[in-house]
N, C-alpha and C positions, 0 to 999 in steps of 0.2 A: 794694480797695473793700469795706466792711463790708456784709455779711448782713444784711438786713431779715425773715429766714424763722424764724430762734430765736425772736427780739423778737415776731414775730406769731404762734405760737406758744404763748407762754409768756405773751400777753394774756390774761386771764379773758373767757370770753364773759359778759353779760350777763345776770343771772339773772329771770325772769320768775314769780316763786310764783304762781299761785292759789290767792285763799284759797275754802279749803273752803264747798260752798254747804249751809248750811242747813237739816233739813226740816221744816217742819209737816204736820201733820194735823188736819184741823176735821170730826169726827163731829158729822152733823145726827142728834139722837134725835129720837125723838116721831112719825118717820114715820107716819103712815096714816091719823089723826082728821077732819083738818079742810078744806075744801074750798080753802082756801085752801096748803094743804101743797103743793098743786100748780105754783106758785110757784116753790119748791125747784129743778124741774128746769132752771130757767133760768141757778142755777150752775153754775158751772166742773165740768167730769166727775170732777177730781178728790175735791172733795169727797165723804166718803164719807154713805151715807144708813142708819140705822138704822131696822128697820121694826119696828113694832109687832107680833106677831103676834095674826091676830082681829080687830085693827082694821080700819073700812069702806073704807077704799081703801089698804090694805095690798098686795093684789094690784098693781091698778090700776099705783101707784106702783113699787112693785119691778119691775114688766115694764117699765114707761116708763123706769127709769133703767139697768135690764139693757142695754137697747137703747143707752140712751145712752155704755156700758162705762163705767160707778158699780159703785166696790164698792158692797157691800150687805150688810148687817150686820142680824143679829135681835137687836132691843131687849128681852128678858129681862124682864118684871114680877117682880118679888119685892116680897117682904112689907116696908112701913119700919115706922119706930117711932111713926110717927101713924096707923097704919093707916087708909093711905086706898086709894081704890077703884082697883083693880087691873087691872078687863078681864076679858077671856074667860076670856083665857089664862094663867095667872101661877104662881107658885113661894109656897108657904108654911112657916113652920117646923112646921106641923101636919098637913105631911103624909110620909109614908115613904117611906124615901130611892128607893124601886122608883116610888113613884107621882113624884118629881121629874125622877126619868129618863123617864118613860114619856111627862111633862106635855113635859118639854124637846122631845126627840126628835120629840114631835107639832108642837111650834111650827115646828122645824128643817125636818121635813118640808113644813110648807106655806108655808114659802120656800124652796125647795130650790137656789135661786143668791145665797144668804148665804153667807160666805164666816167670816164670826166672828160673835162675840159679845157684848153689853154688858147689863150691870144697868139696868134700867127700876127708880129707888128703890132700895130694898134695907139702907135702912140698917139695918134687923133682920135679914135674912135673912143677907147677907154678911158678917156679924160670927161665924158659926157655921160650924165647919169641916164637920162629917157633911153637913148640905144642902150646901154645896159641893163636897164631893167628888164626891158624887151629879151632881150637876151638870156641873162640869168633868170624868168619865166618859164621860158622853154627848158633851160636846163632843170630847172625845179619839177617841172612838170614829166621831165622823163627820173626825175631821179640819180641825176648824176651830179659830180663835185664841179666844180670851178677852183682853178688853180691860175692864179694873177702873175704875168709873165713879168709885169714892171717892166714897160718897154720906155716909161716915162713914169717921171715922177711925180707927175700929177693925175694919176691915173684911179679913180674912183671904183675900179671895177670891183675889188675885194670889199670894200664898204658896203656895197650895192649888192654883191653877192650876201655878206652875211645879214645885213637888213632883212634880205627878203627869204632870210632860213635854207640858202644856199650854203652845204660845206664849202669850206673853200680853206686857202692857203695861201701862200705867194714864193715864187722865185727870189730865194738869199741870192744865188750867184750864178753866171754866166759864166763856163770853163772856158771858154775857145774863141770867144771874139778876138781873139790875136791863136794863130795856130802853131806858133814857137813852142816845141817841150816846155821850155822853160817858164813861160808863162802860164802855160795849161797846171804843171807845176804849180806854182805860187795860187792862181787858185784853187786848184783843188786843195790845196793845205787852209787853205780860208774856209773852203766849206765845212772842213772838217774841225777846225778851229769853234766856227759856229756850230754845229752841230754838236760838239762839247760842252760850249756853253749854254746854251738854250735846252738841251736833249735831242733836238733833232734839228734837221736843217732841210733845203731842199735847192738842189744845182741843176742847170739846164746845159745839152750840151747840143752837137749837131753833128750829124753822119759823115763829117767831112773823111776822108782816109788818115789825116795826120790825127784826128782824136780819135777815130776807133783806134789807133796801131797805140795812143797813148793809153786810155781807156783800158785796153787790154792785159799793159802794163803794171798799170797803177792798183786796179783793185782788187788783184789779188794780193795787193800788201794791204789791205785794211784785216787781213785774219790776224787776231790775235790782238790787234789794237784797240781794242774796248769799245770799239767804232762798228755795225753792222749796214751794210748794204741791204738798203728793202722795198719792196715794190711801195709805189704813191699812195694803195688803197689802203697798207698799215698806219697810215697818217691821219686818212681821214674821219673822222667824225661821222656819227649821225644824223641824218638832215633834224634841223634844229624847227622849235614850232614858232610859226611867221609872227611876226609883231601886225597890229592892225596898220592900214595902210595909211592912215595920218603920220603916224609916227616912222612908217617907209619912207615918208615924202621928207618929211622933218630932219630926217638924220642924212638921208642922201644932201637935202639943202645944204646943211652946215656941213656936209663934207666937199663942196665943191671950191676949186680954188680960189 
């Protein structure tokens, strides 16, 4: 009588891959201006929220989404190249690199369950390594990320963040600079696009009403799509150990334009 024990055996079990899920990140800026921001908290706790600091319901809002476990992230004002109006609180290239520290550190302070950080503007400010260094200092020294908003594309600030063993990351996409469905649309299909390809991706959007109403829409169609919605701090890295400062100076140089 022949063995059937070899033969089953020597069958291949079936293989079952998972493919890999996904991640996105959707940082809401602009936290704190407008009565309607309030809005906001009705998304998903994921989403992270970026607060203005100084702004009139700056507070307000970061305790309401503290509570709700939202990261929460300080929105940075820096100087652009249209020089426009900045807020309380903000960063300039005319001021010394002691007083950017000093200006930071205060914003930092009166969010003190911010977890990182982004450019409010900046498209002048972040083009320049000394303010950034100055900058990404302070944030190294509280221990929080740096997340590059690319408000220009000559913007050193992420080079200068990881130089000096700042986590950091950068903004793939902008959902809502134009606030048509349709367009909010067509981006967010791009983040996720990237986010496919790369494994994660990261989108910026703003408390306007026509994207929270889209916002609200949209991601509950990411269940089941291989794609996960998750807060900024599953992104980030561990602060990295600093390169000596020759070599800070060295790599900031060769990355200026």
């Amino acid at each position: 009588m022949l063995s059937t024990s070899g033969v089953a055996a020597n069958q291949a079990e079936p293989s079952y891959t998972r493919q890999p899920v996904a991640k996105v990140v959707l940082i809401l800026d602009d936290i704190g201006y407008r009565y309607t921001d309030r809005q906001a908290l009705a998304l998903p706790s994921q989403v992270t929220f970026s607060v203005l600091p100084g702004a009139p319901l700056a507070q307000e809002l970061a305790h309401k989404a503290q509570q709700q476990g939202r990261d929460i992230m300080v929105h940075m004002p820096m100087e652009s190249q249209a020089d426009k109006q900045l807020g309380p609180v903000a960063l300039t290239s005319s001021m010394y690199p002691e007083v950017i520290s000093r200006t930071t550190l205060a914003a930092l302070d009166s969010l003190p369950m911010a977890i990182g950080v982004n450019n409010h503007m900046g498209s002048r400010l972040t083009e320049q390594s000394l303010p950034m260094q100055a900058l990404m200092q302070a944030i190294k020294d509280r221990g929080l990320f740096f997340i590059d908003s690319r408000t220009t594309a000559s913007t050193v600030a992420e080079t200068v963040a990881r130089n000096m063993g700042v986590p950091t990351d950068r903004r793939q996409v902008f959902i809502d600079h134009q606030h048509s469905p349709a367009f909010m649309q067509a981006q967010f299909a791009r983040l996720i696009k990237l986010a496919r390809q790369q494994g994660s991706a990261i989108g910026i959007a703003h408390p306007h009403p026509q994207t929270l109403a889209f916002l609200q829409k949209i991601i509950p169609t990411l269940a089941g799509s291989q794609v996960k919605l998750v807060p900024v701090s599953e992104l980030m890295a561990a602060p990295q150990n600093s390169p000596p400062v020759e070599q800070i100076a060295s790599n900031v140089t060769a990355a200026l334009p």
